[in-house]
Structures are given as structure tokens and as C-alpha cells.
mmCIF file of the N, C-alpha and C atoms, coordinates in Angstrom:
data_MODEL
# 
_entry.id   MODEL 
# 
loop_
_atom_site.group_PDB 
_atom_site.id 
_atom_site.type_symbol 
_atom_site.label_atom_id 
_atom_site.label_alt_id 
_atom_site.label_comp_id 
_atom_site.label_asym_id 
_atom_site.label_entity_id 
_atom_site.label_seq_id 
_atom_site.pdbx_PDB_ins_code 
_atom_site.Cartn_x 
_atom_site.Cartn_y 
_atom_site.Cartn_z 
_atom_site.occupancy 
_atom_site.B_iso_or_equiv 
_atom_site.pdbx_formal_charge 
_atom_site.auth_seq_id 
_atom_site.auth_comp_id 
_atom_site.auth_asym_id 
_atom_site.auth_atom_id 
_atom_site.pdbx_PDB_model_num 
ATOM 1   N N  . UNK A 1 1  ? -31.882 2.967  -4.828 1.00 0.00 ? 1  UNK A N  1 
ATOM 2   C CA . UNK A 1 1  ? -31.790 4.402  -4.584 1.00 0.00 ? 1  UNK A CA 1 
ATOM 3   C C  . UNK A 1 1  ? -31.739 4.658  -3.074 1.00 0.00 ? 1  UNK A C  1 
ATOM 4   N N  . UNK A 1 2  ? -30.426 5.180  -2.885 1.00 0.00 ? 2  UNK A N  1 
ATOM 5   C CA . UNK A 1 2  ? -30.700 5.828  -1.176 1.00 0.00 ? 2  UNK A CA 1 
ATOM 6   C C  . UNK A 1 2  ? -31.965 6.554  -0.670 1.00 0.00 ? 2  UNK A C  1 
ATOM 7   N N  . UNK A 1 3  ? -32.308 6.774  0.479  1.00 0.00 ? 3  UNK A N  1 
ATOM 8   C CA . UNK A 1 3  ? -32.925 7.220  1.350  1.00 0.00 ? 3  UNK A CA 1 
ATOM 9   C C  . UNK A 1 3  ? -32.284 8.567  2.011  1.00 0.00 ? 3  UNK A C  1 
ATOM 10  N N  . UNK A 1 4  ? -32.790 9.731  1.651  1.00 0.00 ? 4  UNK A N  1 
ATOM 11  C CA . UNK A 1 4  ? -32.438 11.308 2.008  1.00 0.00 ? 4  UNK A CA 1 
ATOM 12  C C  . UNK A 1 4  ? -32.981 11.381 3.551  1.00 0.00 ? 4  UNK A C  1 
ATOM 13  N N  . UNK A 1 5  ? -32.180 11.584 4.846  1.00 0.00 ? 5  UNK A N  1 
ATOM 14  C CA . UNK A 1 5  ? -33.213 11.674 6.004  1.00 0.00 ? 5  UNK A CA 1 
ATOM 15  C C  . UNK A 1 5  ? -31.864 13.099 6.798  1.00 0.00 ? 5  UNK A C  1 
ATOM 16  N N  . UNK A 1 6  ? -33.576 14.248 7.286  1.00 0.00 ? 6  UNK A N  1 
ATOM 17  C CA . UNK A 1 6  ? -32.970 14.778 7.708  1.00 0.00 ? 6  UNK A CA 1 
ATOM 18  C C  . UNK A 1 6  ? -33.123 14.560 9.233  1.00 0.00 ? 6  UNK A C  1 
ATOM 19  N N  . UNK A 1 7  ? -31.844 15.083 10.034 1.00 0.00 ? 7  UNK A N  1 
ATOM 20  C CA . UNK A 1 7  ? -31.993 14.656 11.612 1.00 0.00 ? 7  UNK A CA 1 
ATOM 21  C C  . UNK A 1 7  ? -31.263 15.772 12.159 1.00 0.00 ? 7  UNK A C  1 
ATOM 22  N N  . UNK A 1 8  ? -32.288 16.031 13.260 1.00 0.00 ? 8  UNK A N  1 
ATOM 23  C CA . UNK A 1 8  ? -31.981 17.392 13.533 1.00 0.00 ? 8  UNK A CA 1 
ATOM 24  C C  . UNK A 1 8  ? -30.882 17.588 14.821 1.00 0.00 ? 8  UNK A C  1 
ATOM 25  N N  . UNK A 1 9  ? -30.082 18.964 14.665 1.00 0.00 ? 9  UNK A N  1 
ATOM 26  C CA . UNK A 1 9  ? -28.616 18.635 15.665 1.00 0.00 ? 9  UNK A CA 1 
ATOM 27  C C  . UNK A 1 9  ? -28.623 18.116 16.901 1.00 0.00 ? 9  UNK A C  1 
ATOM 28  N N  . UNK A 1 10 ? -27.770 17.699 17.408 1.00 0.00 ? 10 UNK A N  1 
ATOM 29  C CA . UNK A 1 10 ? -27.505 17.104 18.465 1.00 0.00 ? 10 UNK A CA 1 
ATOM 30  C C  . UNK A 1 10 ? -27.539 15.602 18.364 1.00 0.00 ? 10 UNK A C  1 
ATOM 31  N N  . UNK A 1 11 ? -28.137 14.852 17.117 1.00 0.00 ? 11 UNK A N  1 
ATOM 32  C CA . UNK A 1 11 ? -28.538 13.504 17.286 1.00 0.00 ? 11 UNK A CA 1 
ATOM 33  C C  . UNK A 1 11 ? -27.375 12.781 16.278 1.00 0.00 ? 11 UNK A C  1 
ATOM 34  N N  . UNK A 1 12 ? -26.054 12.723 16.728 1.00 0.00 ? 12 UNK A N  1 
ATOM 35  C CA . UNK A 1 12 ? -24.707 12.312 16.229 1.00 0.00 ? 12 UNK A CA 1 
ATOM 36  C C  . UNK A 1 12 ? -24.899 10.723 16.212 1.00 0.00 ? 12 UNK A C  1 
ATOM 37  N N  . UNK A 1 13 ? -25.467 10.002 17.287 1.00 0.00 ? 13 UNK A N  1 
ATOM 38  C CA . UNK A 1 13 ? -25.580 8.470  17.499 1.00 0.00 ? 13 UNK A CA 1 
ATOM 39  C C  . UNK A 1 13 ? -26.192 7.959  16.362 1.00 0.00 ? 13 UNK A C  1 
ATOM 40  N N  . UNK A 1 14 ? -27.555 9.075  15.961 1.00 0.00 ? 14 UNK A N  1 
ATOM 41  C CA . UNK A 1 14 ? -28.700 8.362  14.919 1.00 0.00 ? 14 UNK A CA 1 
ATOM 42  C C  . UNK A 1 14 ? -28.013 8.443  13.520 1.00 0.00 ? 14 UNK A C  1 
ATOM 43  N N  . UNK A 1 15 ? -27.313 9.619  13.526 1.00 0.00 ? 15 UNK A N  1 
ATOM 44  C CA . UNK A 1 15 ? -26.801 9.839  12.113 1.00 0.00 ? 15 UNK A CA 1 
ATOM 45  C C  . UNK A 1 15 ? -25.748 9.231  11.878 1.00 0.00 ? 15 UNK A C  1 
ATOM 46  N N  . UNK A 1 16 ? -24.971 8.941  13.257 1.00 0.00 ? 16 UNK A N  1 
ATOM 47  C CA . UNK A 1 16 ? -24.190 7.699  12.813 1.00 0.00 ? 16 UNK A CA 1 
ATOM 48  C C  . UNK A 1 16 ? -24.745 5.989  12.323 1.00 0.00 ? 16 UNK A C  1 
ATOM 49  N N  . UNK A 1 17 ? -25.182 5.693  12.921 1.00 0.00 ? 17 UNK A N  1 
ATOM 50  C CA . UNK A 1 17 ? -26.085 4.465  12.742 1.00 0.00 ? 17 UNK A CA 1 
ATOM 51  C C  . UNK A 1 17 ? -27.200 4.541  11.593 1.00 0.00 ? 17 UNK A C  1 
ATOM 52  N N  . UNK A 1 18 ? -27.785 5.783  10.755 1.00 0.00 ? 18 UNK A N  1 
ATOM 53  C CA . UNK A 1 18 ? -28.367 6.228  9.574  1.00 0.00 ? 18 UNK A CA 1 
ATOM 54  C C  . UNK A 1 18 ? -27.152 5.578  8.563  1.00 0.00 ? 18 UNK A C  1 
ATOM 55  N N  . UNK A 1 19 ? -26.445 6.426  8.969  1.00 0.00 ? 19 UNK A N  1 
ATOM 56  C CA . UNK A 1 19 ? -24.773 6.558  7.854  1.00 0.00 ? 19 UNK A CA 1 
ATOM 57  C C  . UNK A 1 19 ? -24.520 4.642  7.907  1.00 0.00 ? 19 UNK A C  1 
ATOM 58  N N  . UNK A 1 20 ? -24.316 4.379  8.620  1.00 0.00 ? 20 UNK A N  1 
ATOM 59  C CA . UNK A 1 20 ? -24.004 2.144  8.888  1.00 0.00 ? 20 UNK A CA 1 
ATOM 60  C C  . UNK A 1 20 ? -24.955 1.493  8.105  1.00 0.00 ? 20 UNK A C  1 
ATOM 61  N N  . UNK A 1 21 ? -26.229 1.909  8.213  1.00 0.00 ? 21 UNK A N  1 
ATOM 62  C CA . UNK A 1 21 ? -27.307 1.151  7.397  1.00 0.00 ? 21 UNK A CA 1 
ATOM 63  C C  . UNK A 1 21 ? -27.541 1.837  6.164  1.00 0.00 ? 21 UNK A C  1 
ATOM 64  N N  . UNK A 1 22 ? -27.119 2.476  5.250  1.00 0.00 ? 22 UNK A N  1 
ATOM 65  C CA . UNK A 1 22 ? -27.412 2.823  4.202  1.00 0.00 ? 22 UNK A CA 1 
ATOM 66  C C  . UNK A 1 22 ? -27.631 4.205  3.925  1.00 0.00 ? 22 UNK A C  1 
ATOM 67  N N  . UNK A 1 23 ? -28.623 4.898  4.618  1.00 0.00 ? 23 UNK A N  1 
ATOM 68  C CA . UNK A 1 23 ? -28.684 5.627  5.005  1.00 0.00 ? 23 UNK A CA 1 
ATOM 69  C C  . UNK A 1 23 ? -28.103 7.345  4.408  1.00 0.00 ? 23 UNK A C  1 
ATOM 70  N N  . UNK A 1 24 ? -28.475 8.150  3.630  1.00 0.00 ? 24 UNK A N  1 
ATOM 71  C CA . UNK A 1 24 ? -27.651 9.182  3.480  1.00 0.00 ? 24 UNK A CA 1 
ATOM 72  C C  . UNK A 1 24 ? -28.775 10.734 4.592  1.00 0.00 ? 24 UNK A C  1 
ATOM 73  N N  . UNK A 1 25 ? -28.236 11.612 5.196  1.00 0.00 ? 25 UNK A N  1 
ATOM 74  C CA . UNK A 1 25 ? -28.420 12.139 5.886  1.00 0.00 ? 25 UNK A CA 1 
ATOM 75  C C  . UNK A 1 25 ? -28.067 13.908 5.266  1.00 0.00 ? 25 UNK A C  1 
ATOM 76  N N  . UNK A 1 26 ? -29.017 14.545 6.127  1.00 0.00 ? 26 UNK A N  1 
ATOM 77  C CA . UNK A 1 26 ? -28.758 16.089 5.764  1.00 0.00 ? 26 UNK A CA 1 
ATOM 78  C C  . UNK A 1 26 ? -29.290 16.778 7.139  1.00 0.00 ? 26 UNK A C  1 
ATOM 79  N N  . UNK A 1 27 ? -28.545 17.800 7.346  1.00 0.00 ? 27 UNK A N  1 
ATOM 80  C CA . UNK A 1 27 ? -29.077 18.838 8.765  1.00 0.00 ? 27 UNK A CA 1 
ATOM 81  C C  . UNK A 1 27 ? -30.074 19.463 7.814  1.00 0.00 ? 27 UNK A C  1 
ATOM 82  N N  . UNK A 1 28 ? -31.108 19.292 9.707  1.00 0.00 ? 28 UNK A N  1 
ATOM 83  C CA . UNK A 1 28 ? -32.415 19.599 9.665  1.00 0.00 ? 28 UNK A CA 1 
ATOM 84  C C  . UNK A 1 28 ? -32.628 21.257 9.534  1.00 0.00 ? 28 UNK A C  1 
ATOM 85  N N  . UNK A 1 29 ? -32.341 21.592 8.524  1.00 0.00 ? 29 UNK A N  1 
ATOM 86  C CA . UNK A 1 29 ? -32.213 22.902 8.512  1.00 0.00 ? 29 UNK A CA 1 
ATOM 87  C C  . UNK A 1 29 ? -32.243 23.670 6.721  1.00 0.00 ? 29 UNK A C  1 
ATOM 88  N N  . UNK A 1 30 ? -32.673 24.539 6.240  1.00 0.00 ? 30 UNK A N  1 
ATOM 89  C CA . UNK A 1 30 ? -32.613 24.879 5.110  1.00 0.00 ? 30 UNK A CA 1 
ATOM 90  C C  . UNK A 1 30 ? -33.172 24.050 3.857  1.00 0.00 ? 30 UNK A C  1 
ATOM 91  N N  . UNK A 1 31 ? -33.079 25.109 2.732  1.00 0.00 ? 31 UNK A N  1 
ATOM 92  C CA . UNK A 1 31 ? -33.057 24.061 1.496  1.00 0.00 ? 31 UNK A CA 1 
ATOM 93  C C  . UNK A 1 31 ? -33.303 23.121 0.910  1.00 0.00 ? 31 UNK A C  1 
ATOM 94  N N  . UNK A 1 32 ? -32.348 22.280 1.501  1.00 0.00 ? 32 UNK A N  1 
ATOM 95  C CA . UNK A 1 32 ? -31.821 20.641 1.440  1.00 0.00 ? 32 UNK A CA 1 
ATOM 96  C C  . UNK A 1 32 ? -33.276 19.684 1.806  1.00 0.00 ? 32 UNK A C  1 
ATOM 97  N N  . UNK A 1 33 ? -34.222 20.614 2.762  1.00 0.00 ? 33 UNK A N  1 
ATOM 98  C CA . UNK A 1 33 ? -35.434 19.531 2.764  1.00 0.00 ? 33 UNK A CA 1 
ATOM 99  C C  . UNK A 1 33 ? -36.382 19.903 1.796  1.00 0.00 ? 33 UNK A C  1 
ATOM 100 N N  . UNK A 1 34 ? -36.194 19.963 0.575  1.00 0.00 ? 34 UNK A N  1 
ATOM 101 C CA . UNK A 1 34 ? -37.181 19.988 -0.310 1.00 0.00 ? 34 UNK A CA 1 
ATOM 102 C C  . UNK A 1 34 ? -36.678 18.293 -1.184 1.00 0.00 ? 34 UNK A C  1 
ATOM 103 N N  . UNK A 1 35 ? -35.514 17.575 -0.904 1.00 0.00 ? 35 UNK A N  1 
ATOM 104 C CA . UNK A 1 35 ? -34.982 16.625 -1.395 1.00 0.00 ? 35 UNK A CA 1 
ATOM 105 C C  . UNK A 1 35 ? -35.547 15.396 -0.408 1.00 0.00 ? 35 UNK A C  1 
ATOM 106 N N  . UNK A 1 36 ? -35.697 15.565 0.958  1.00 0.00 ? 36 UNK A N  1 
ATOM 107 C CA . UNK A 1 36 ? -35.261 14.667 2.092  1.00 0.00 ? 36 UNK A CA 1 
ATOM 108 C C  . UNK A 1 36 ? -37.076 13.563 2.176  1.00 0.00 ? 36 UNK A C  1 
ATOM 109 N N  . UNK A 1 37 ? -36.782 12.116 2.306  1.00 0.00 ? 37 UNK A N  1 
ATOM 110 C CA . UNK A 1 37 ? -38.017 11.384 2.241  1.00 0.00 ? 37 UNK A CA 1 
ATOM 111 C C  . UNK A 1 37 ? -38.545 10.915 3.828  1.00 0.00 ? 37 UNK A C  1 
ATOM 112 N N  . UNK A 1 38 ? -37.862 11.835 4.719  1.00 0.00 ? 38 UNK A N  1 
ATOM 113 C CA . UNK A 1 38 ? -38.078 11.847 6.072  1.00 0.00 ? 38 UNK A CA 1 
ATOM 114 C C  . UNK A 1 38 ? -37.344 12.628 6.869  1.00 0.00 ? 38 UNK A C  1 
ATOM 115 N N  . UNK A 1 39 ? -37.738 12.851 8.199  1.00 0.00 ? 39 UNK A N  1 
ATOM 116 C CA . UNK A 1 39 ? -37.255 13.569 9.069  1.00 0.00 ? 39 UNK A CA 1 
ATOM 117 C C  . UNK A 1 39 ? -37.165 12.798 10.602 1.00 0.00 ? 39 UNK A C  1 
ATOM 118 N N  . UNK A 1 40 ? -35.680 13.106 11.303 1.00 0.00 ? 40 UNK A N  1 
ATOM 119 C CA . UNK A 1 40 ? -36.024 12.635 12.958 1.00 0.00 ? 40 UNK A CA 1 
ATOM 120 C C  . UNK A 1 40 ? -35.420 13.935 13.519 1.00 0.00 ? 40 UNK A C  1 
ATOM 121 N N  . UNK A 1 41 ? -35.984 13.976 14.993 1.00 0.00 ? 41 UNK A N  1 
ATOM 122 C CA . UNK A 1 41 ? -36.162 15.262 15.352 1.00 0.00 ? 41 UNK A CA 1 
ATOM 123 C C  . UNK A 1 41 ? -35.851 14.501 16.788 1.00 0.00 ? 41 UNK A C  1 
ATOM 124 N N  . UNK A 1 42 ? -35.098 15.239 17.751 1.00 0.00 ? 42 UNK A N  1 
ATOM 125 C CA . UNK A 1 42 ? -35.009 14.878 19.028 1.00 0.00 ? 42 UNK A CA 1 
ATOM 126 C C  . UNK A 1 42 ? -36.058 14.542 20.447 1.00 0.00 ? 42 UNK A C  1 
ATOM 127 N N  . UNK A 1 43 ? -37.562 15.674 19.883 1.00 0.00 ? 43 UNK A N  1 
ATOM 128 C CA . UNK A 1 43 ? -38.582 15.377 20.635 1.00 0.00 ? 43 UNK A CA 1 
ATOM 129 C C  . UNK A 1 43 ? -38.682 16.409 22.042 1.00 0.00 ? 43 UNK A C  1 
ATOM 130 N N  . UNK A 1 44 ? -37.740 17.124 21.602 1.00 0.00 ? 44 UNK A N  1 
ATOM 131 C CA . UNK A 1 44 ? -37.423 17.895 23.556 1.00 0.00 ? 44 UNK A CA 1 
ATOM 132 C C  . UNK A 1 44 ? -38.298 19.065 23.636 1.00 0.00 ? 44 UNK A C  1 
ATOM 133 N N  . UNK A 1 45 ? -39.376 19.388 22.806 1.00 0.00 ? 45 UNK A N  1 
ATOM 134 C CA . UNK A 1 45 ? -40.307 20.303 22.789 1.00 0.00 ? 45 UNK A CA 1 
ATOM 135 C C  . UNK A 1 45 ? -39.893 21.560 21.812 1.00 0.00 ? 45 UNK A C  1 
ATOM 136 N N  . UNK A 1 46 ? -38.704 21.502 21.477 1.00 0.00 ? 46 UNK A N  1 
ATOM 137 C CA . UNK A 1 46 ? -38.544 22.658 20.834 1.00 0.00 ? 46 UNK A CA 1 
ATOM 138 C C  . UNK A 1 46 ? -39.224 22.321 19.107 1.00 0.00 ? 46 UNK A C  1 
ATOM 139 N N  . UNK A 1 47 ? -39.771 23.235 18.467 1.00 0.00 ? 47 UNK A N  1 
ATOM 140 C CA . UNK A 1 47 ? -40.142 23.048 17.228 1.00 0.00 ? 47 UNK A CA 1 
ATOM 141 C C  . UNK A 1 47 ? -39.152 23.542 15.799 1.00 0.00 ? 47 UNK A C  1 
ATOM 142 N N  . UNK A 1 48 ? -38.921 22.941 15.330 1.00 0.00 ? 48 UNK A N  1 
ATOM 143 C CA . UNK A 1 48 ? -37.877 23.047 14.545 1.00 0.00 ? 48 UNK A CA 1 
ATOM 144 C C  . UNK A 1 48 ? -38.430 22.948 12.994 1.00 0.00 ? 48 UNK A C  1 
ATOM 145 N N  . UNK A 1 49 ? -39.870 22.326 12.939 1.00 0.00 ? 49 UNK A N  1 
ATOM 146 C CA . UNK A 1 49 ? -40.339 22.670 11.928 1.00 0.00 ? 49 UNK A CA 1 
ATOM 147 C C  . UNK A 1 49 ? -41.211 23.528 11.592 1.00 0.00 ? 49 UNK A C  1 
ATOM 148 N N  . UNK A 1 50 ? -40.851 24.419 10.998 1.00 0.00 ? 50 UNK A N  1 
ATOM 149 C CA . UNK A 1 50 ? -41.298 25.348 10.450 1.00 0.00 ? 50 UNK A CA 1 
ATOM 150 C C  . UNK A 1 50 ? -42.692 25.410 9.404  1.00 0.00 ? 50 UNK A C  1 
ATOM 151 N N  . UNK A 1 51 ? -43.706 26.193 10.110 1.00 0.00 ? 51 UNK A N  1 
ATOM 152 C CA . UNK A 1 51 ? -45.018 25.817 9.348  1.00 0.00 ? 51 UNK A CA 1 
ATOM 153 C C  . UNK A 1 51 ? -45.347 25.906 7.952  1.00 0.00 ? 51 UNK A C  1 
ATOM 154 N N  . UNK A 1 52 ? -44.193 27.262 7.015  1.00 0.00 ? 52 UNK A N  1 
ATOM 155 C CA . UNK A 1 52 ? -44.401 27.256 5.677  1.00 0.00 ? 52 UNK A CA 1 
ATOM 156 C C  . UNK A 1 52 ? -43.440 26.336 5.078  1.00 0.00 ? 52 UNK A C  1 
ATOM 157 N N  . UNK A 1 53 ? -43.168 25.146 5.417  1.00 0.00 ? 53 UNK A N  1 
ATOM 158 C CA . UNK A 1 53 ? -42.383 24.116 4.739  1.00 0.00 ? 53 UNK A CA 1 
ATOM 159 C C  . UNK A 1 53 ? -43.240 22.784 4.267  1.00 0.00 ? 53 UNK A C  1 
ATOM 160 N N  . UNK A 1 54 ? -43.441 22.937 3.146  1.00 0.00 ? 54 UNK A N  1 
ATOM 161 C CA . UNK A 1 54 ? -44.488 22.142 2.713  1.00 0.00 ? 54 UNK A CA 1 
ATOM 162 C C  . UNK A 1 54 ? -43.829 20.440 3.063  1.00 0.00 ? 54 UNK A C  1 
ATOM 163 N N  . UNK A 1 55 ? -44.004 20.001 4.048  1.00 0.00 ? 55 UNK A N  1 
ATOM 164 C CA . UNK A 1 55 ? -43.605 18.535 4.704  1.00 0.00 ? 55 UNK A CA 1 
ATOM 165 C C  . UNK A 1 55 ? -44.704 17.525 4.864  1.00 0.00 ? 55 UNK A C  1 
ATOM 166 N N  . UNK A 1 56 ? -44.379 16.572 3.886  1.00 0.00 ? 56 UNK A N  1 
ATOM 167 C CA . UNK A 1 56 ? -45.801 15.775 3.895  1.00 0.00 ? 56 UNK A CA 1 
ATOM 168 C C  . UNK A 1 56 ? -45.019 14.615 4.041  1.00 0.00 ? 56 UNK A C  1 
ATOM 169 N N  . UNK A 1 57 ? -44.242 14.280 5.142  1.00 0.00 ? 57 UNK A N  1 
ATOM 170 C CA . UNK A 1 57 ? -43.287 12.670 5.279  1.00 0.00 ? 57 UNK A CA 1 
ATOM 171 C C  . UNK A 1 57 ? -43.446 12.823 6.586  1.00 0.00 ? 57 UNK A C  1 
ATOM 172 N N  . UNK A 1 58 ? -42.530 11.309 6.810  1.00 0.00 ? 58 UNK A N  1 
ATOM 173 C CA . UNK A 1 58 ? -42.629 11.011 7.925  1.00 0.00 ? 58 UNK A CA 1 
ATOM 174 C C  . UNK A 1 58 ? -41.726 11.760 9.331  1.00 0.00 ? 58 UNK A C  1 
ATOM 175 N N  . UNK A 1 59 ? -42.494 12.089 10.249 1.00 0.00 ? 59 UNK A N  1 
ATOM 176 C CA . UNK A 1 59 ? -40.944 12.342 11.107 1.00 0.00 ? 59 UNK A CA 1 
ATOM 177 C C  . UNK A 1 59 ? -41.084 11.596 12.255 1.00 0.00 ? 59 UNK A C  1 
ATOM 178 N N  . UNK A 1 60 ? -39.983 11.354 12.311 1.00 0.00 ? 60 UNK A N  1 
ATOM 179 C CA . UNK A 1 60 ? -39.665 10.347 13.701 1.00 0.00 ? 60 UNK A CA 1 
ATOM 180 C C  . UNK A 1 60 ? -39.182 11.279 14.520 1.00 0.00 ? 60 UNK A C  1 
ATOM 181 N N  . UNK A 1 61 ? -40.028 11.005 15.808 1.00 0.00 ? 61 UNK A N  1 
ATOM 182 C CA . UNK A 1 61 ? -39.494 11.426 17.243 1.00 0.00 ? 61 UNK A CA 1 
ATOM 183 C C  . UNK A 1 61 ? -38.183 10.344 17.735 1.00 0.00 ? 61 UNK A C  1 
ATOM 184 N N  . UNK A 1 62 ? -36.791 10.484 17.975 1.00 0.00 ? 62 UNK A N  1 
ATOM 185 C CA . UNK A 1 62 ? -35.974 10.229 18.751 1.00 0.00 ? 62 UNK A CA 1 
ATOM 186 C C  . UNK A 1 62 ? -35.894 9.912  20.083 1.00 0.00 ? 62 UNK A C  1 
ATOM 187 N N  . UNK A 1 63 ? -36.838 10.671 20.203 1.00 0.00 ? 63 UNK A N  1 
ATOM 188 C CA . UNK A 1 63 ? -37.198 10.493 22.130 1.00 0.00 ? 63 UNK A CA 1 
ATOM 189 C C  . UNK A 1 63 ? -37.187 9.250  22.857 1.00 0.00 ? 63 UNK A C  1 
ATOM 190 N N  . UNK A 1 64 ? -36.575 8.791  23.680 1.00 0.00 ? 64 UNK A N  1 
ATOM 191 C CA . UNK A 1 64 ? -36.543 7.547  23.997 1.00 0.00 ? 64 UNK A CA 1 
ATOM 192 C C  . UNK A 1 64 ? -36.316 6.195  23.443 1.00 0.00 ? 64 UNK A C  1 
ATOM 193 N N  . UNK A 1 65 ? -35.753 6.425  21.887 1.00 0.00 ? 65 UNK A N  1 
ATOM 194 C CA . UNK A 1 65 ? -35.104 5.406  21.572 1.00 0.00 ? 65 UNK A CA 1 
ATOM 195 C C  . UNK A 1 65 ? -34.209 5.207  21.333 1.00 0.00 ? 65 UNK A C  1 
ATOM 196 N N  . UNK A 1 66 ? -33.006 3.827  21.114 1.00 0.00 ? 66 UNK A N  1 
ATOM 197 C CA . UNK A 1 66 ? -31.767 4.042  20.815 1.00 0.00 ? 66 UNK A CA 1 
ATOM 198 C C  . UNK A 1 66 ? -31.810 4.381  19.550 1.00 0.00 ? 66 UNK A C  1 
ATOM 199 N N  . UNK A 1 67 ? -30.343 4.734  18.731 1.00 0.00 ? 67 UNK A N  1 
ATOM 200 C CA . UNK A 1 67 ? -29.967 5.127  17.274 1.00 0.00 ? 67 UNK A CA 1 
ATOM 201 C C  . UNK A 1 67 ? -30.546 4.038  16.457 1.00 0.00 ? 67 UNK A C  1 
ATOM 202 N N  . UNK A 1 68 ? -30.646 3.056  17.198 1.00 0.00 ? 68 UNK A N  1 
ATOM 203 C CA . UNK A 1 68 ? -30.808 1.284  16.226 1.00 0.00 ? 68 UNK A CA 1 
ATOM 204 C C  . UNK A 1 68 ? -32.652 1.335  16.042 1.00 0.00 ? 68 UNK A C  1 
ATOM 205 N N  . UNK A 1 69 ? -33.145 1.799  16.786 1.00 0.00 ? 69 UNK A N  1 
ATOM 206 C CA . UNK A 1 69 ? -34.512 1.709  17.161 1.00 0.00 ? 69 UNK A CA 1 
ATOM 207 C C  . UNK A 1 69 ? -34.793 2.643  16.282 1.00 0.00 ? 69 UNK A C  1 
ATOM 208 N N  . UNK A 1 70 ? -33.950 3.696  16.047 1.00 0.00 ? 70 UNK A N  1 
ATOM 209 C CA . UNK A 1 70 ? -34.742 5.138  14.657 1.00 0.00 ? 70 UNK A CA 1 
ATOM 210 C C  . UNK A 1 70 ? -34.862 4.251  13.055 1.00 0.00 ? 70 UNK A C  1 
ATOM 211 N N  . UNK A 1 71 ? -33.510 3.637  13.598 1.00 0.00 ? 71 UNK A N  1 
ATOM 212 C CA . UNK A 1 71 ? -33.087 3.040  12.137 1.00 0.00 ? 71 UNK A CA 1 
ATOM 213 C C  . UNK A 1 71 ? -33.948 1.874  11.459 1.00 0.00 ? 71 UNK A C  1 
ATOM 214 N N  . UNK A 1 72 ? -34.973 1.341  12.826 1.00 0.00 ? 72 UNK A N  1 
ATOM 215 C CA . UNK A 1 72 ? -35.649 0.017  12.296 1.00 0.00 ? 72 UNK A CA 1 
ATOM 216 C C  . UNK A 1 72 ? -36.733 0.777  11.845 1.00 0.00 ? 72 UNK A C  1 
ATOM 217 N N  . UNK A 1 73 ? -37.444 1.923  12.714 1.00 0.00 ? 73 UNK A N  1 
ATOM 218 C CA . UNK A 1 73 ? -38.627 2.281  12.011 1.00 0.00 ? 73 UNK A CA 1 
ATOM 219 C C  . UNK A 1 73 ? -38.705 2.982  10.594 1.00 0.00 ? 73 UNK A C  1 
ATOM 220 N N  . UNK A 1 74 ? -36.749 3.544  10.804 1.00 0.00 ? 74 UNK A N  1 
ATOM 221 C CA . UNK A 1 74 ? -37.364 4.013  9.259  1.00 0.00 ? 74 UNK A CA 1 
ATOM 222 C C  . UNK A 1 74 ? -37.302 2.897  7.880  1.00 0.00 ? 74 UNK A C  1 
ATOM 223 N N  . UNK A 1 75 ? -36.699 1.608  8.681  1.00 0.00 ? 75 UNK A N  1 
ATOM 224 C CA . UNK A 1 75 ? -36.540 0.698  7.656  1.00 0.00 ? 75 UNK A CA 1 
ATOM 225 C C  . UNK A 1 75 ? -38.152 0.010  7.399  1.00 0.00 ? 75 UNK A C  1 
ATOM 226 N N  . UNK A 1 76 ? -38.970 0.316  8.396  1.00 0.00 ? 76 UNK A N  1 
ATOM 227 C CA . UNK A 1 76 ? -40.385 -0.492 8.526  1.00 0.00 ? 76 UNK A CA 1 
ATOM 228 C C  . UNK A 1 76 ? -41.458 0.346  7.875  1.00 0.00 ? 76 UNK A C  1 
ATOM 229 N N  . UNK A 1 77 ? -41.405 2.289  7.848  1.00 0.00 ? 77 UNK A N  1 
ATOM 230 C CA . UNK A 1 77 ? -41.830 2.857  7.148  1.00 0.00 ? 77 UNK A CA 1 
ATOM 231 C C  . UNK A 1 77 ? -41.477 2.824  5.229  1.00 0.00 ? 77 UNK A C  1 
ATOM 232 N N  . UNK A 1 78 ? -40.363 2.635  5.079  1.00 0.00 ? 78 UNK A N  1 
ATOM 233 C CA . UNK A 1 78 ? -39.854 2.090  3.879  1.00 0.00 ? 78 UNK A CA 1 
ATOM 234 C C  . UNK A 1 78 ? -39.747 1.107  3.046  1.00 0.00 ? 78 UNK A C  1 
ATOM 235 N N  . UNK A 1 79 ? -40.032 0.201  4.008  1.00 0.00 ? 79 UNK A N  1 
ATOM 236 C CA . UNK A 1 79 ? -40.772 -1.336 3.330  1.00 0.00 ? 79 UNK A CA 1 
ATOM 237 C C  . UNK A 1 79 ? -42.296 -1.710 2.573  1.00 0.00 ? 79 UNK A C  1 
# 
């Protein structure tokens, strides 16, 4: 069974390299995260999650790592 991860805009490298490893992806935005078994988020201070969104997964900060580096932790949280 795939892996639902949402990643929030601007992060084209991660969601490309999400998309290479298996990976299926959704913008961090709406709806769609009542499905999603994680979240990566860019880290630049802005808050994008929203407090009445019942989110009990993981989210990865982006900040300072490459696309390959998002992709191992979410393979190490998933193991």
C-alpha cells in the first residue's frame, strides 16, 4: 500500500524525489489531509498548520535537507 504525504508549496525537489521512491503526494492544503500518513513542510516560520485539523502524524521539517534526506526519514519513520 502506498504512502499518502502531504508537502507543502514550494517544495517541487521533495515531491519530486517522494514521486521516484514510491511515494504518492497531495498539496498541503484542504480536505485531502484527512487521507495523508504524513506531512513535510518547508520550516521558514510560516504556519501552515492549522490548529482545528485533527493531525496526529508525523511532519517533517525540510529545512536544511536535501529532497533525498526527506525521503530517507520518511522511509525510517515507516519502517
Amino acid at each position: 500500500m502506498y504512502k499518502l504525504i502531504a508537502v507543502e508549496d514550494g517544495l517541487t525537489n521533495v515531491t519530486q524525489a517522494l514521486h521516484a521512491s514510491g511515494f504518492k503526494t497531495t498539496p498541503l492544503e484542504g480536505k485531502a489531509l484527512y487521507n495523508i500518513q504524513a506531512v513535510v513542510v518547508k520550516g521558514d516560520g510560516t504556519n501552515n498548520l492549522s490548529p482545528e485539523w485533527p493531525l496526529k502524524l508525523p511532519v517533517i521539517n525540510a529545512s536544511g535537507r536535501s529532497a533525498e534526506e526527506v525521503v530517507e526519514v520518511l522511509r525510517d519513520r515507516f519502517s
